[in-house]
C-alpha atoms as a printed R data frame, in Angstrom:
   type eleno elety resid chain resno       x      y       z
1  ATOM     1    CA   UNK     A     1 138.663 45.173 152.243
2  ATOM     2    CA   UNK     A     2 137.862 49.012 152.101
3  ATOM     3    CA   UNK     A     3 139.802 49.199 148.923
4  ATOM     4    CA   UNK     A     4 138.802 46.380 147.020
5  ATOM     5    CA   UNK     A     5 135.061 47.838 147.998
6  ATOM     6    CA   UNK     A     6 136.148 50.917 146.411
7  ATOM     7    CA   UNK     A     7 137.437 49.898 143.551
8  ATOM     8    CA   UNK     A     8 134.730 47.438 142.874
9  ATOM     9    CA   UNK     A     9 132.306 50.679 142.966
10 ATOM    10    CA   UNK     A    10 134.759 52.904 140.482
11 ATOM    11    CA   UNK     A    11 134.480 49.719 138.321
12 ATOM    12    CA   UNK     A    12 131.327 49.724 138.215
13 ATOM    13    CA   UNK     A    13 130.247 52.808 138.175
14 ATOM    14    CA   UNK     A    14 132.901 53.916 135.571
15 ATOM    15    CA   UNK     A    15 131.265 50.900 133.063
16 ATOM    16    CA   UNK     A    16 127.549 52.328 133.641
17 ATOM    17    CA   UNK     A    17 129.221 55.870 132.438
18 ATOM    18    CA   UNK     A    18 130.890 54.397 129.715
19 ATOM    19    CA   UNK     A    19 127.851 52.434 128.494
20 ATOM    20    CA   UNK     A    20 125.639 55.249 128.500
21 ATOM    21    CA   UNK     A    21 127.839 57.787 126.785
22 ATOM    22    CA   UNK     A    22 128.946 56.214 123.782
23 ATOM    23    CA   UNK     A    23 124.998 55.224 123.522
24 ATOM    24    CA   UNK     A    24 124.317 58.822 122.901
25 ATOM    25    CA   UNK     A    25 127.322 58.509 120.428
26 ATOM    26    CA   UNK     A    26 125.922 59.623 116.805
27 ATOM    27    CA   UNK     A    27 127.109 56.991 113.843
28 ATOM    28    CA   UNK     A    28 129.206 59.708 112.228
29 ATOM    29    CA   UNK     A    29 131.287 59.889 115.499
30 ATOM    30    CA   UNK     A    30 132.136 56.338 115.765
31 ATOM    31    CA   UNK     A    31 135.198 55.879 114.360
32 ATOM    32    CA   UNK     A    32 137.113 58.660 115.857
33 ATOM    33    CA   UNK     A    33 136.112 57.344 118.685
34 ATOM    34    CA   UNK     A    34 137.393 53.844 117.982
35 ATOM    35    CA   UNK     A    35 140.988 55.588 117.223
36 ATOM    36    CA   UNK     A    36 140.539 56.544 120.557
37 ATOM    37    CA   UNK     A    37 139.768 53.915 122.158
38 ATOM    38    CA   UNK     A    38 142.512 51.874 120.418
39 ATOM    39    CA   UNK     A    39 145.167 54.622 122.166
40 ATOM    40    CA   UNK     A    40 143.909 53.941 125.088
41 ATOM    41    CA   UNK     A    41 144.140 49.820 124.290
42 ATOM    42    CA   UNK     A    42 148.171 50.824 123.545
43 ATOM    43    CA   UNK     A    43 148.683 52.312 127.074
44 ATOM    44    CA   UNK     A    44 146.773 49.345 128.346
45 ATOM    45    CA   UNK     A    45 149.159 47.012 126.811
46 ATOM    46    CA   UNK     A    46 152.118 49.051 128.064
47 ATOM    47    CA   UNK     A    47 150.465 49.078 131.083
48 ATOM    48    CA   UNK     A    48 150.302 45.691 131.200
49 ATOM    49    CA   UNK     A    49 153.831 44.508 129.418
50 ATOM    50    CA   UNK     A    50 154.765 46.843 132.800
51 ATOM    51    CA   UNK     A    51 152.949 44.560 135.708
52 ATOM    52    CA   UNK     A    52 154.454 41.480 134.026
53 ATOM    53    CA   UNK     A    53 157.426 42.549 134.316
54 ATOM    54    CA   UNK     A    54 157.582 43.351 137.820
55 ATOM    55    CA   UNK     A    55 155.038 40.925 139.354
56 ATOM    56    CA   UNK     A    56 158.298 39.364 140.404
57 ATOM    57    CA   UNK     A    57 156.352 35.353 140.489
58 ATOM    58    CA   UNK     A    58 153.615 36.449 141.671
59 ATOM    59    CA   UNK     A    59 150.367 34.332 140.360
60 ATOM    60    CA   UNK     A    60 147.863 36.385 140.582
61 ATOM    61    CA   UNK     A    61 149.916 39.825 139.399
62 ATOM    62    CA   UNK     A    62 150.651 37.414 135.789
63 ATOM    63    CA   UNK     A    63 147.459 36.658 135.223
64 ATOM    64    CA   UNK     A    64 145.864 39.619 135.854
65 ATOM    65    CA   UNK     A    65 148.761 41.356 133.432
66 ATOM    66    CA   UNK     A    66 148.574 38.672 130.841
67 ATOM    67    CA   UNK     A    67 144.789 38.644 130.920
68 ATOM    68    CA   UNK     A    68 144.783 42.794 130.511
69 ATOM    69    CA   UNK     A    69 147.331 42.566 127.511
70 ATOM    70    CA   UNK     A    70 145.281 39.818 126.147
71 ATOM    71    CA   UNK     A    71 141.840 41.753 126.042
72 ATOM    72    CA   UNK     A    72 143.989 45.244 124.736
73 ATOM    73    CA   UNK     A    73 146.055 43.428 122.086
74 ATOM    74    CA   UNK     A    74 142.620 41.792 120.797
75 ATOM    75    CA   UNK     A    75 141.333 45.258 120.565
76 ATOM    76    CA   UNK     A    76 143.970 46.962 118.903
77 ATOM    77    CA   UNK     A    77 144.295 44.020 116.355
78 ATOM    78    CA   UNK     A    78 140.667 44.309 115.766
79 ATOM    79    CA   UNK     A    79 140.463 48.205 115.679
80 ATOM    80    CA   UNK     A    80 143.359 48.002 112.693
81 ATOM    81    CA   UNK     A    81 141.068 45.437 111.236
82 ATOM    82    CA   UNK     A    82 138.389 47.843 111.274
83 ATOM    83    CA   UNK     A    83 140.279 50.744 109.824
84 ATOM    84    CA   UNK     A    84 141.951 48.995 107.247
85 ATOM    85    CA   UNK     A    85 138.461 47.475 106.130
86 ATOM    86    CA   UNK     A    86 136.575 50.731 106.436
87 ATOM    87    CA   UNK     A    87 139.606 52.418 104.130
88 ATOM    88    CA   UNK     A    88 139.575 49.819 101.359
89 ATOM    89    CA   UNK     A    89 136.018 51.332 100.593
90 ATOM    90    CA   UNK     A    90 137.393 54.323  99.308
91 ATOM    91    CA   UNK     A    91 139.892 52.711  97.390
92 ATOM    92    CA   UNK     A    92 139.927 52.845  93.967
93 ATOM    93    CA   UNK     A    93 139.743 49.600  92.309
């Protein structure tokens, strides 16, 4: 129980960081940071294409893999969305 108490408390603790720094993130700065954050969303999903893999029938092991490819595919997809959208302003027409 001493390890799901821990990682609970990284969890947690690692969202409350997250939330407050990219508050303090200046408009200018948000879309390199959403190229980051959709590299990170690709490791995810390897990540994740990895534990489904070998969960080896295990229940909970293929949902928590499909849910976390799910949630990193959704924000890839989006983050391309994004991009592509935020590039056709520049585009002649």
């Amino acid at each position: 129980m001493s390890s799901l108490s821990n990682s609970l408390w990284v969890l947690l603790l690692g969202s409350l960081l997250g939330l407050e720094l990219i508050g303090k993130v200046p408009p200018t700065l948000h879309t390199p940071l959403m190229s980051g954050a959709n590299a990170i969303s690709g490791i995810t999903m390897l990540a994740s294409l990895t534990l489904l893999s070998q969960a080896g029938g295990n229940t909970a092991l293929l949902a928590i893999g499909a849910l976390s490819l799910g949630f990193a595919l959704y924000n890839v997809v989006g983050g391309f969305l994004v991009t592509d959208r935020m590039l056709a302003m520049f585009r002649r027409r």
